[in-house]
C-alpha positions as CSV (number, residue, x, y, z in Angstrom):
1,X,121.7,114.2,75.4
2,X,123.1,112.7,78.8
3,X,121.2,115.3,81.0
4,X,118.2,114.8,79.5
5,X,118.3,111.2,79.8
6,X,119.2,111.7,83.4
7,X,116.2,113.7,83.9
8,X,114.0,111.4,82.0
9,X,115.1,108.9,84.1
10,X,114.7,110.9,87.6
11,X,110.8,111.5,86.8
12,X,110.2,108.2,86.2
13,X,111.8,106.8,89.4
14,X,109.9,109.8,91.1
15,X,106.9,109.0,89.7
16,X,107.3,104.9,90.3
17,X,107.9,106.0,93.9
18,X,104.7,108.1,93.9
19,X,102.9,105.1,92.7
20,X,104.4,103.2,95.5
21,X,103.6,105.3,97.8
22,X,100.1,105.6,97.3
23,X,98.9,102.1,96.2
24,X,101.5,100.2,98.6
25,X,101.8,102.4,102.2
26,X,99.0,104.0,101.6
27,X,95.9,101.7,100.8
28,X,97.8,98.5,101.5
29,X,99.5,99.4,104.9
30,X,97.7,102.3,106.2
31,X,94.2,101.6,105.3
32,X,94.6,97.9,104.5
33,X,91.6,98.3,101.5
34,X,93.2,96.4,99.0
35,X,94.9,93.3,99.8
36,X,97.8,92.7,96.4
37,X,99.7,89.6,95.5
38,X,102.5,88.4,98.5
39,X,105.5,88.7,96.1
40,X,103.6,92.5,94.4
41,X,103.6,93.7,98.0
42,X,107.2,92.5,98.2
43,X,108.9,94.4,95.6
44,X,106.8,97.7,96.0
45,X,108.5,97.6,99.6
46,X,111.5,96.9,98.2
47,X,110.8,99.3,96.0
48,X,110.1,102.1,99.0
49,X,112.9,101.1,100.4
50,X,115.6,101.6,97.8
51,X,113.7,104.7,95.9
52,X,113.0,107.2,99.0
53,X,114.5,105.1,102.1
54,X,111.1,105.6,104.1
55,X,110.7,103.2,106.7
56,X,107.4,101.3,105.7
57,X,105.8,100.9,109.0
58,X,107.0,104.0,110.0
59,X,105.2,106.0,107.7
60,X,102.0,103.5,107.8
61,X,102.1,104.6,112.0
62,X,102.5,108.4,110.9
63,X,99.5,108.2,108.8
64,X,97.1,106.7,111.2
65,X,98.7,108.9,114.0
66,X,98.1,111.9,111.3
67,X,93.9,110.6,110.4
68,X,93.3,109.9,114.8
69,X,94.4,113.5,115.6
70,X,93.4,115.8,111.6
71,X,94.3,119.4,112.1
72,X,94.5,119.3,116.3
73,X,97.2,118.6,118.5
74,X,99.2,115.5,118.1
75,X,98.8,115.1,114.0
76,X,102.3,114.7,112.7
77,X,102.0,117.3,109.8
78,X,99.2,119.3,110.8
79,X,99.2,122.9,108.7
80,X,97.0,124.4,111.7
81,X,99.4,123.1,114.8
82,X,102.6,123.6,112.9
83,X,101.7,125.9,110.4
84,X,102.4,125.6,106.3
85,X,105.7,125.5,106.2
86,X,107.1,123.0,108.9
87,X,104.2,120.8,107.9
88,X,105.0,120.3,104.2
89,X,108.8,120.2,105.0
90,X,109.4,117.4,107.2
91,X,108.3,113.8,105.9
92,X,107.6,110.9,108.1
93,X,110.8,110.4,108.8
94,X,111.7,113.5,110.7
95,X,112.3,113.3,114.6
96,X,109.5,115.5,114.9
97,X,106.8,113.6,112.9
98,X,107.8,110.1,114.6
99,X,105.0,108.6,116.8
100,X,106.3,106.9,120.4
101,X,104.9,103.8,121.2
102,X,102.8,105.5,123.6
103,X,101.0,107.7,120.9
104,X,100.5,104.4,119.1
């Protein structure tokens, strides 16, 4: 009965990070088209923080680094420049995928 709690538990907290992910870094950071409540913004990045340790702005700079440059040289997880596999393995936070301050 323990196991299954645990893995009841696990999707959950995957999914809640999910959500996080896509409302929080992804429309409130990267595309900045919906603005949320100060202290909502607050957890959710607390949130990011503790459920998948991604770097907020970091991934926010990946993601407009990866929509400037789509499928040609210089997008962070492109399948056509780094092919399928390297381009779904490595996350944001992967030496590879980090923009320089130059690229920014």
């Amino acid at each position: 009965m323990g196991f299954v709690v645990a893995v009841l538990v696990g999707l959950v907290l995957a999914e809640v990070a999910t959500l996080i992910i896509t409302i929080c870094l992804h429309r409130v950071l990267s595309h900045k088209t919906i603005k949320l409540h100060p202290a909502l913004t607050m957890f959710m990045l607390f949130g990011t923080w503790t459920l998948t340790g991604i770097s907020p702005r970091e991934w926010a700079a990946v993601h407009r680094k990866h929509h400037n440059f789509s499928d040609v040289e210089g997008d962070p997880h492109s399948p056509t420049s780094r092919g399928t596999g390297r381009s779904c393995s490595q996350t944001s936070t992967t030496t590879a995928a980090r923009p320089t301050t130059a690229t920014l």
